[in-house]
BANU-765281 format. One record per residue (C-alpha): x, y, z; residue number from 1; residue in one letter. Coordinates in pm, 1 decimal, padded with zeros to 6 digits, always signed. Layout:
REM residues N
<r u="X" v="Y" w="Z" num="NUM" residuo="A"/>
...
END
This chain:
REM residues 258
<r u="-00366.4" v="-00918.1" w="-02226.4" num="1" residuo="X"/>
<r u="-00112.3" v="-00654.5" w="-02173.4" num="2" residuo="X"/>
<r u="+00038.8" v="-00573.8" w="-01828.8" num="3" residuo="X"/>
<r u="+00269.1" v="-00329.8" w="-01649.9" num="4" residuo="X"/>
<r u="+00461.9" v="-00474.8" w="-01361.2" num="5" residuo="X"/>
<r u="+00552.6" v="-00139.9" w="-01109.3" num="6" residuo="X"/>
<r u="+00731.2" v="-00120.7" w="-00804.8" num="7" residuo="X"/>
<r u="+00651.3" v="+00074.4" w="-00524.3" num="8" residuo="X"/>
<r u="+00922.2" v="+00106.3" w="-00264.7" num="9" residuo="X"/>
<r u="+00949.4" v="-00274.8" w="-00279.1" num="10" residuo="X"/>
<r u="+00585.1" v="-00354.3" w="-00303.6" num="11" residuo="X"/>
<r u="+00534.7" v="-00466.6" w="-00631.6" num="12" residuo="X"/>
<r u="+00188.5" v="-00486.7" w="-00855.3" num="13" residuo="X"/>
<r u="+00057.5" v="-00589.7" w="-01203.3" num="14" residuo="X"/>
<r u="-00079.6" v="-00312.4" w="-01369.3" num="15" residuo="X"/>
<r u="-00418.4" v="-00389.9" w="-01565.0" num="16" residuo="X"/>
<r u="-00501.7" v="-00097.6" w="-01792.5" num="17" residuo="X"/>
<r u="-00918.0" v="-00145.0" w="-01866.6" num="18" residuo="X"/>
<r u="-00966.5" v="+00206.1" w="-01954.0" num="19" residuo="X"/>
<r u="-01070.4" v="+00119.4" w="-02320.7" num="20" residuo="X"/>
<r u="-01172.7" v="-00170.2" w="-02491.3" num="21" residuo="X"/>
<r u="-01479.9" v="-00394.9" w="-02372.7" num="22" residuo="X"/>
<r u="-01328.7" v="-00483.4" w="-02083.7" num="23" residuo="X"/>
<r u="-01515.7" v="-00232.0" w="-01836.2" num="24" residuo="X"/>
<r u="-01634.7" v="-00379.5" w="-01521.1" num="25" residuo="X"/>
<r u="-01464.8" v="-00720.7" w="-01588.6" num="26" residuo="X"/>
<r u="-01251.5" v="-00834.5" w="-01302.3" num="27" residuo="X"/>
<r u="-01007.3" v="-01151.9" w="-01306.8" num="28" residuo="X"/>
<r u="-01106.5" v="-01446.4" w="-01098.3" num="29" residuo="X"/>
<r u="-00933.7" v="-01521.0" w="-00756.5" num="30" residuo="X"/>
<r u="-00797.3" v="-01811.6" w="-00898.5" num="31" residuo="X"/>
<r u="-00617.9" v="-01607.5" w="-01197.9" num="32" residuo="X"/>
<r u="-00459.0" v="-01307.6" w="-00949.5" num="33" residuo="X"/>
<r u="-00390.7" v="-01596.7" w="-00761.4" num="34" residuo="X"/>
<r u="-00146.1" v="-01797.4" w="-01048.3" num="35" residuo="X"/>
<r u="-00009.8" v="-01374.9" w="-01185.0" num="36" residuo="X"/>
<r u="+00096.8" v="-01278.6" w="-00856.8" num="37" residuo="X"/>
<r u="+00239.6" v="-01600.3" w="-00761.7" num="38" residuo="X"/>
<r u="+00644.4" v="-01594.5" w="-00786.7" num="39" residuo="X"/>
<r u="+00701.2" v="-01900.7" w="-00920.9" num="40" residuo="X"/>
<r u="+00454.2" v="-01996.8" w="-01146.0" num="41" residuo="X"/>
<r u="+00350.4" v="-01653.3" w="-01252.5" num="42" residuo="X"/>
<r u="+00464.5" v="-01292.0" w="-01291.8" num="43" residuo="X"/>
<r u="+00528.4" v="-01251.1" w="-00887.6" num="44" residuo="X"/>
<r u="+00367.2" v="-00915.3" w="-00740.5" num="45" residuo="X"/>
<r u="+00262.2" v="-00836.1" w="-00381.0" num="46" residuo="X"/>
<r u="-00127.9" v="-00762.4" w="-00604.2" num="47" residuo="X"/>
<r u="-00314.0" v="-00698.8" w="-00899.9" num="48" residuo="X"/>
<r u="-00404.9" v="-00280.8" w="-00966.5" num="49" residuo="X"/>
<r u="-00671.7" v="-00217.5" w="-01196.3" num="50" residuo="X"/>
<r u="-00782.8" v="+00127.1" w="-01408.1" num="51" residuo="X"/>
<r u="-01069.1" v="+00188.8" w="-01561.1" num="52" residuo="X"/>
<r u="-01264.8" v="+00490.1" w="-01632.5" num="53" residuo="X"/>
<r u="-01536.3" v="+00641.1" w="-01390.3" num="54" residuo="X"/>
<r u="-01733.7" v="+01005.8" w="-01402.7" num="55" residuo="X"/>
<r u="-01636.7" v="+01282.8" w="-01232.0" num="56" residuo="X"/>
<r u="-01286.0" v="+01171.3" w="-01180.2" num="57" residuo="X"/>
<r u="-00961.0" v="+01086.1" w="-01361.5" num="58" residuo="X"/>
<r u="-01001.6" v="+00726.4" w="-01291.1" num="59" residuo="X"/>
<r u="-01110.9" v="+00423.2" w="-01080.9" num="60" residuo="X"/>
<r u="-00846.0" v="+00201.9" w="-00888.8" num="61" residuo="X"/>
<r u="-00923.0" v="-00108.0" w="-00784.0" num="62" residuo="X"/>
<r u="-00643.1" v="-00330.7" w="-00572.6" num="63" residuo="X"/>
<r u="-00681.6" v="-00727.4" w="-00550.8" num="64" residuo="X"/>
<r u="-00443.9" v="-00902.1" w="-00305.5" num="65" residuo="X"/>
<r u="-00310.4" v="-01220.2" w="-00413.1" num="66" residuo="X"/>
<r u="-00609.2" v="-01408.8" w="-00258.5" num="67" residuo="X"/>
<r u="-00844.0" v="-01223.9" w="-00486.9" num="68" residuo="X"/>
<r u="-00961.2" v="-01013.2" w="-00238.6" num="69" residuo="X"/>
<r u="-01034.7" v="-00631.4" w="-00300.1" num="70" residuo="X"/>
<r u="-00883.3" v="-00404.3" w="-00089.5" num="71" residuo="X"/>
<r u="-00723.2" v="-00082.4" w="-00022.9" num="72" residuo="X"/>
<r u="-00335.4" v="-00062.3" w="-00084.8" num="73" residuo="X"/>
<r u="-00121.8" v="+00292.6" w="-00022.4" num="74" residuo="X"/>
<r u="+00183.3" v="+00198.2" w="-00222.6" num="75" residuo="X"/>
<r u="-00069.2" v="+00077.2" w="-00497.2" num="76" residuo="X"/>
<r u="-00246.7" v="+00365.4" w="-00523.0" num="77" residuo="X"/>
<r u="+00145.3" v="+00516.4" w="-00587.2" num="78" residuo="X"/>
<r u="+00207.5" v="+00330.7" w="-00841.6" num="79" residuo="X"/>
<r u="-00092.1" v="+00350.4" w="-01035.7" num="80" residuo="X"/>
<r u="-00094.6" v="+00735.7" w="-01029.5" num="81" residuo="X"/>
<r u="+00250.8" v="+00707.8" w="-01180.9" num="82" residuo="X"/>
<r u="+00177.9" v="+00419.3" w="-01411.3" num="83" residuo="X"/>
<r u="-00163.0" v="+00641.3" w="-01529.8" num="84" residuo="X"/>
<r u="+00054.9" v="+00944.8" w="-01564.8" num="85" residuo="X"/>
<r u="+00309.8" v="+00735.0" w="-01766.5" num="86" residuo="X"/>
<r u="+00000.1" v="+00651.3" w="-02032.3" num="87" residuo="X"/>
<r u="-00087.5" v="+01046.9" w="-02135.0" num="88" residuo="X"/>
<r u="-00009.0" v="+01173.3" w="-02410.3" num="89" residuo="X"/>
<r u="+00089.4" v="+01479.7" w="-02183.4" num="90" residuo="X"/>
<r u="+00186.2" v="+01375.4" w="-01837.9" num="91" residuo="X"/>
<r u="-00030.8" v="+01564.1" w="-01575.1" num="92" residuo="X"/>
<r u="+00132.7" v="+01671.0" w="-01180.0" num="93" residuo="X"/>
<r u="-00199.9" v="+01593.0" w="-01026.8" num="94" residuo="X"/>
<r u="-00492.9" v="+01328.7" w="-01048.5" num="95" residuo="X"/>
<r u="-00851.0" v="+01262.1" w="-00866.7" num="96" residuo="X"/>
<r u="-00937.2" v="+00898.1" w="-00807.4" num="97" residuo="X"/>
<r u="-01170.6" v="+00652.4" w="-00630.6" num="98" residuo="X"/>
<r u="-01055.6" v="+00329.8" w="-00498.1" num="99" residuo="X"/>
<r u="-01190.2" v="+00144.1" w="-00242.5" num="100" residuo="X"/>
<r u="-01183.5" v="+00341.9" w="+00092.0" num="101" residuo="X"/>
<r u="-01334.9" v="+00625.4" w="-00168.7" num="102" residuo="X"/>
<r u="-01208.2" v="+00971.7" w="-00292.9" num="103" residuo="X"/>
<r u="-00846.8" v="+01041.0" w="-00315.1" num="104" residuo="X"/>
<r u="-00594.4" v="+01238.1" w="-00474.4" num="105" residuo="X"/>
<r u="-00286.8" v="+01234.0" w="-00655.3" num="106" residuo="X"/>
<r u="+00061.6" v="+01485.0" w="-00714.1" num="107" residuo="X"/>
<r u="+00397.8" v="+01481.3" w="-00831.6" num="108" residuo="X"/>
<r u="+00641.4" v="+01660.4" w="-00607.4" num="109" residuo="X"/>
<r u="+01004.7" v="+01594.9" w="-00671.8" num="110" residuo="X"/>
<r u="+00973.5" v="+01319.1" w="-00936.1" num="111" residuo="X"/>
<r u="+00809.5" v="+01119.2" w="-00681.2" num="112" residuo="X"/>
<r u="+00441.1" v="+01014.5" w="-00696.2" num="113" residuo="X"/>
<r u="+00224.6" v="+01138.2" w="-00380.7" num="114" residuo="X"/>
<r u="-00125.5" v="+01035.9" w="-00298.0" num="115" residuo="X"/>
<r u="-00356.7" v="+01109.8" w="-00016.2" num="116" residuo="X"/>
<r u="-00471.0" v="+00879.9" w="+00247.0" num="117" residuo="X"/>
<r u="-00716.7" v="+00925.1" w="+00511.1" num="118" residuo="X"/>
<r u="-00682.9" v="+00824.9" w="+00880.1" num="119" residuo="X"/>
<r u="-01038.7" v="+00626.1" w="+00942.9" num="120" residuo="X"/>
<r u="-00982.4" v="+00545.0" w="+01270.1" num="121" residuo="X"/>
<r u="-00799.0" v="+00691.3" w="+01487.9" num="122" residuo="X"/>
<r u="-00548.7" v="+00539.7" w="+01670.4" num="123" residuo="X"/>
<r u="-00667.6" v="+00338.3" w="+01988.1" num="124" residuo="X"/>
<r u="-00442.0" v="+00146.0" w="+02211.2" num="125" residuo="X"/>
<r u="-00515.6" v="-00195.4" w="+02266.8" num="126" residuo="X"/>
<r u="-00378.4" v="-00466.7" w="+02518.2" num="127" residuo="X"/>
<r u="-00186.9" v="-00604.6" w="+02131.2" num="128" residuo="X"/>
<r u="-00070.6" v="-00300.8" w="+02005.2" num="129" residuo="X"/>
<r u="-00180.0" v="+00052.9" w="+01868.1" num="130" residuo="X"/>
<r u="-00481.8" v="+00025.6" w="+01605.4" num="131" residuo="X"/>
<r u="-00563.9" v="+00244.1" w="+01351.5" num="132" residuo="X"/>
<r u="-00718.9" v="+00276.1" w="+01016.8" num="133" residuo="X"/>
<r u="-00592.9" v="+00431.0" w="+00705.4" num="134" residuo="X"/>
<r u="-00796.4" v="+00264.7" w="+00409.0" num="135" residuo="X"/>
<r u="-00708.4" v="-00071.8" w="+00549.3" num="136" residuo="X"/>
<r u="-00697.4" v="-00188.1" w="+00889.7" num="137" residuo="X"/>
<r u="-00334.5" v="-00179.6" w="+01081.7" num="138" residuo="X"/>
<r u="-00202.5" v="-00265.3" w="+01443.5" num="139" residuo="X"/>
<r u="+00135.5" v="-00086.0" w="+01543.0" num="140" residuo="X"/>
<r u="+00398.0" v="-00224.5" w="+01741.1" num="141" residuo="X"/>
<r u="+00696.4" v="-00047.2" w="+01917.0" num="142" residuo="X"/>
<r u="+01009.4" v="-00221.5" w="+01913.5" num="143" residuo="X"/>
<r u="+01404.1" v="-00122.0" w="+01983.3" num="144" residuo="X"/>
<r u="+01556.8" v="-00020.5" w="+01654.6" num="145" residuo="X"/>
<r u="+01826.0" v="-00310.1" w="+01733.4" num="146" residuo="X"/>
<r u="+01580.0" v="-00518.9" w="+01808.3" num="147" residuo="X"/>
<r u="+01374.6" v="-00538.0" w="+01468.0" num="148" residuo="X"/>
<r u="+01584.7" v="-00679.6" w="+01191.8" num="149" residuo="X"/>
<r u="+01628.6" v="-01011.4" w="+01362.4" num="150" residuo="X"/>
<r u="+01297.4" v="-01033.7" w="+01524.3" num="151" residuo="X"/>
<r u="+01029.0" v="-01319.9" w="+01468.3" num="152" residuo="X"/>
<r u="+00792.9" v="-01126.2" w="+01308.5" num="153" residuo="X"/>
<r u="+00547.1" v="-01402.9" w="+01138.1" num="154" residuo="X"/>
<r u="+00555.9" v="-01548.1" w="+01534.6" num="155" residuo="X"/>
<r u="+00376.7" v="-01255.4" w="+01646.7" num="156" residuo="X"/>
<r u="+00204.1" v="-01145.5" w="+01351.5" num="157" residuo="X"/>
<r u="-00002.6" v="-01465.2" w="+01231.8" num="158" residuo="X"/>
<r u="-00183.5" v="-01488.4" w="+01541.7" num="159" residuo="X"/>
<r u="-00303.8" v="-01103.3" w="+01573.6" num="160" residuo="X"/>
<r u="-00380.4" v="-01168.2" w="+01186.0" num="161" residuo="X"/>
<r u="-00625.1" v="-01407.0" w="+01293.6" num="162" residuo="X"/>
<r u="-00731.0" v="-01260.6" w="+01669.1" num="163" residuo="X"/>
<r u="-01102.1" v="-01218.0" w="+01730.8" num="164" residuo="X"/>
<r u="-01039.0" v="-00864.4" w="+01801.0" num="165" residuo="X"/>
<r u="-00979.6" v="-00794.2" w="+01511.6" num="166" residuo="X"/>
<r u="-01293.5" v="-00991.0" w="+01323.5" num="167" residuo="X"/>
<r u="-01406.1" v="-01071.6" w="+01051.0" num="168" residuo="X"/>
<r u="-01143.8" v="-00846.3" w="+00877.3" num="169" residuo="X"/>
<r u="-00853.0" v="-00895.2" w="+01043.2" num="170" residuo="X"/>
<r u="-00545.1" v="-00642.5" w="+01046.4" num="171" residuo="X"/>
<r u="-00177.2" v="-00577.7" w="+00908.4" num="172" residuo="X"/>
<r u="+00053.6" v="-00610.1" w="+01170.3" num="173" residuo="X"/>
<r u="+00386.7" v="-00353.0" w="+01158.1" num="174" residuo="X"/>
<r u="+00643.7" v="-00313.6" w="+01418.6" num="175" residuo="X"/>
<r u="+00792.1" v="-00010.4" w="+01361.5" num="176" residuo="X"/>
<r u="+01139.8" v="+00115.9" w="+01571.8" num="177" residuo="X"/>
<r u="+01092.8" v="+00344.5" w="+01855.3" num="178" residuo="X"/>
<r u="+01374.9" v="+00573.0" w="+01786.6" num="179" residuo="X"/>
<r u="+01494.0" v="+00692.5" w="+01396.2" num="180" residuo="X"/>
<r u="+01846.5" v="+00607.2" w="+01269.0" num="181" residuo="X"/>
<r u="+02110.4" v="+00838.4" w="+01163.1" num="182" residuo="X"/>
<r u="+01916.0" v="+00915.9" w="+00865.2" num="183" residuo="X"/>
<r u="+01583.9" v="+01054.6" w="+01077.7" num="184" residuo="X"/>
<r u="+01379.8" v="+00766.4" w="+00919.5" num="185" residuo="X"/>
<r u="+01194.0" v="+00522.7" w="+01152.6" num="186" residuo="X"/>
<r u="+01315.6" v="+00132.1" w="+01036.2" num="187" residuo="X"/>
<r u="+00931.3" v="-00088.0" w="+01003.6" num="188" residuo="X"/>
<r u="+00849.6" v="-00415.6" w="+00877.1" num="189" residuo="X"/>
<r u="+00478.7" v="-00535.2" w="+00789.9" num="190" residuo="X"/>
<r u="+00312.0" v="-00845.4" w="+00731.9" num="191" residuo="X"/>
<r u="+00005.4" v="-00793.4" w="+00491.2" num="192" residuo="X"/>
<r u="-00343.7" v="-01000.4" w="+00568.7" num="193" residuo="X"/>
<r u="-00459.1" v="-01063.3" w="+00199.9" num="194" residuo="X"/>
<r u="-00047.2" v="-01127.7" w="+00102.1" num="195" residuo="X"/>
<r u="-00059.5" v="-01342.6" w="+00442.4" num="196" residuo="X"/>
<r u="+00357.3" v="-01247.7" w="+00457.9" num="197" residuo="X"/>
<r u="+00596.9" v="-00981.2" w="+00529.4" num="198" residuo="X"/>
<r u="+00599.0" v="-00806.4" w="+00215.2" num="199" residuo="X"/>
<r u="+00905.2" v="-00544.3" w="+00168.1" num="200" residuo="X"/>
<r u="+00683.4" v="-00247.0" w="+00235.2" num="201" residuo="X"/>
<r u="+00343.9" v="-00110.3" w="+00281.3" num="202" residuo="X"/>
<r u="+00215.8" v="+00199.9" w="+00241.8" num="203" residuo="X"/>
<r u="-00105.0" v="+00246.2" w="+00439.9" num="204" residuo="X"/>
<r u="+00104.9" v="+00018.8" w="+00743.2" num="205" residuo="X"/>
<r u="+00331.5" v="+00324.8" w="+00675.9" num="206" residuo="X"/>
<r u="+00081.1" v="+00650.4" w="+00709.3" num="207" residuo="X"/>
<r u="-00042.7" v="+00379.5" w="+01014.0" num="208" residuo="X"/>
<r u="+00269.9" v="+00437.7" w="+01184.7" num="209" residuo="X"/>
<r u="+00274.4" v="+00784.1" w="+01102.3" num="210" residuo="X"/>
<r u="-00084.8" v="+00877.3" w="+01273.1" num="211" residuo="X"/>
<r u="+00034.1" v="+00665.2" w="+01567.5" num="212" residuo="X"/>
<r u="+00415.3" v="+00897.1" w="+01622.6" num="213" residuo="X"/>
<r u="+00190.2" v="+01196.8" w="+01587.3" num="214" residuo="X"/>
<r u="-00077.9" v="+01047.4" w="+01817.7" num="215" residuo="X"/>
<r u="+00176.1" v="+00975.2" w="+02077.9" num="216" residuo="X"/>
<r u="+00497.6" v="+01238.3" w="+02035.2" num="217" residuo="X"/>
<r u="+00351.8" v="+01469.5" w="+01763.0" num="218" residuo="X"/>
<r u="+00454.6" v="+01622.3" w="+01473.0" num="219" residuo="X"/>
<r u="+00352.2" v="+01621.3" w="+01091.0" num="220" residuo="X"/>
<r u="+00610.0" v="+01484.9" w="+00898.3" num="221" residuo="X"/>
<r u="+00820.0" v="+01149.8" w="+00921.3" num="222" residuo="X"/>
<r u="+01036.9" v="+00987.6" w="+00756.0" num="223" residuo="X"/>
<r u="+01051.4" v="+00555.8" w="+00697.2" num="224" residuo="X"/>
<r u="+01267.4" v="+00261.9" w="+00583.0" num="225" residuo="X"/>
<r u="+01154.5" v="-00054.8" w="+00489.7" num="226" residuo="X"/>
<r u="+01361.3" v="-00335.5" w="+00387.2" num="227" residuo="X"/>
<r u="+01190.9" v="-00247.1" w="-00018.7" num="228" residuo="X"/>
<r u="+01259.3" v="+00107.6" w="+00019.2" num="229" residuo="X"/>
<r u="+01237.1" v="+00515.6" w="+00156.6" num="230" residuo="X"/>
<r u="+00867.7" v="+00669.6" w="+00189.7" num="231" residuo="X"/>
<r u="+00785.3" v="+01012.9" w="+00405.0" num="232" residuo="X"/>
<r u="+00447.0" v="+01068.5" w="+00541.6" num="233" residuo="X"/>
<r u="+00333.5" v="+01437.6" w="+00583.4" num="234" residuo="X"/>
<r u="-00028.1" v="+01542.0" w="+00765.7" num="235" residuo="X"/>
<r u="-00234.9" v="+01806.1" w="+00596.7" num="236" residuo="X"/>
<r u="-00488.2" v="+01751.7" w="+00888.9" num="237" residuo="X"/>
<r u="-00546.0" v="+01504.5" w="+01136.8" num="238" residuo="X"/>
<r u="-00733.5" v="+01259.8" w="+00913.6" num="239" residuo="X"/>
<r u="-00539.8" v="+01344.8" w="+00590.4" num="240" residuo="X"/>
<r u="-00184.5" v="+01239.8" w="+00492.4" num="241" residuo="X"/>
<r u="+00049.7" v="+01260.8" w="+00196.7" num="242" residuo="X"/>
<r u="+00194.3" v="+00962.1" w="+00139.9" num="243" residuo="X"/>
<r u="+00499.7" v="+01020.2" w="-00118.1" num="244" residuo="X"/>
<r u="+00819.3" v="+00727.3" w="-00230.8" num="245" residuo="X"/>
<r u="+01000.6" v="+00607.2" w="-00533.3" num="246" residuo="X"/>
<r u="+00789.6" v="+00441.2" w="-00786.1" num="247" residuo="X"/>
<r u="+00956.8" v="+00233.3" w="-01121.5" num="248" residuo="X"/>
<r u="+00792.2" v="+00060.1" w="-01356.6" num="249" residuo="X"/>
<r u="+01065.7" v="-00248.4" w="-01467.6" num="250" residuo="X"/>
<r u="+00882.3" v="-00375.5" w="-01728.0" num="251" residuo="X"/>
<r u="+00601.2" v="-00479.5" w="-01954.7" num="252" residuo="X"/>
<r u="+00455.5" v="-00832.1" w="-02072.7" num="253" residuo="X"/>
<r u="+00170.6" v="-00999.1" w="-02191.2" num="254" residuo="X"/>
<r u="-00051.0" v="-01248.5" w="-02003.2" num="255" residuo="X"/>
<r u="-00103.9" v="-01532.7" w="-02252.0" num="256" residuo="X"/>
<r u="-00389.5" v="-01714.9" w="-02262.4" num="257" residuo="X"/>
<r u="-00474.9" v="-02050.9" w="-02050.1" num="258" residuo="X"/>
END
């Protein structure tokens, strides 16, 4: 079975093309994203991205953390617009898809991939941070910009992982500098329920952050750094954002059989 292997700011995903073929509706089993997306005895990847056809719309994404669990994934939904855009005949700027959290969209604005994500829950301080929903579910953290490259972030983010608050699904945890560096971006990290790690980016933790600035200090554009990469986050309404980044697409392989 063929694969792509994309990167996505940092976050990186196998690409599963079931568009044609008789492999429509088939999904691999936990245990198989599992062994791909593990980086020693597989291919490595932060997930598993799958398109397939679907009516009405350019295609169907689905995202599988390396637990097997479905979920929704900003920076995947990145690279899979470029990585579908890649596989035309004709490349097109612009793309309608369904994924999890359900309709989206897709552009190309300076050679950069941009998709839309919606804000689902607004944010909501709580007495552990700043909560919000953008297709997954996120908690925000201020911290001093000097502060956040050498801070402990699995000590405070494996508990609120876990914290009844947030049950049965849990939440992402991303502490995110209060002030921008000389460069206007904000400096975040994130640690990914699903992943269960700090993974070098994530997407939706990013548009998170975003609703939460404009929540608190306003605006409609922002600029981030995380330690995979650049991404900017622009609001087309107060539920709607652009999420936009580099995308690259390393390499392809085959997944032999077991």
């Amino acid at each position: 079975m063929e694969f792509a292997k994309l990167d996505a700011s940092g976050n990186d995903f196998i690409g599963l093309d079931l568009r044609q073929g008789d492999r429509k509706g088939w999904r691999p089993t936990a245990s198989q994203v599992a062994q791909w997306c593990h980086r020693r005895h597989g291919i490595g990847a932060d997930g598993v991205l799958l398109i397939e056809q679907a009516e009405g719309v350019d295609y169907a994404l689905t995202f599988l953390n390396p637990d097997g669990t479905e979920a929704f994934c900003g920076n995947g939904a990145r690279a899979a617009f470029a990585w579908w855009r890649s596989l035309l005949e004709e490349p097109l700027n612009e793309a309608r898809f369904t994924a999890m959290d359900g309709a989206h969209e897709g552009h190309w604005l300076h050679e950069e991939p941009c998709v839309d994500l919606r804000v689902h829950h607004a944010p909501k301080d709580t007495e552990h941070g700043t909560y919000v929903h953008t297709g997954t579910e996120h908690l925000v953290v201020g911290l001093p910009k000097e502060d956040l490259v050498e801070f402990n972030l699995l000590e405070l983010a494996i508990p609120l992982r876990h914290h009844p608050d947030f049950a049965p699904q849990g939440v992402n945890v991303n502490v995110v500098a209060t002030e921008t560096d000389a460069e206007g971006r904000y400096a975040m990290r994130t640690f990914e329920k699903g992943v269960e790690a700090e993974t070098m980016s994530c997407g939706s933790g990013t548009v998170a952050a975003a609703a939460v600035l404009r929540w608190s200090m306003g605006g409609d554009a922002f600029k981030f750094r995380s330690p995979g990469g650049t991404m900017g986050v622009v609001f087309a309404a107060k539920d709607r954002a652009w999420l936009s980044g580099p995308v690259e697409m390393p390499f392809r392989g085959a997944i032999l059989p077991q």
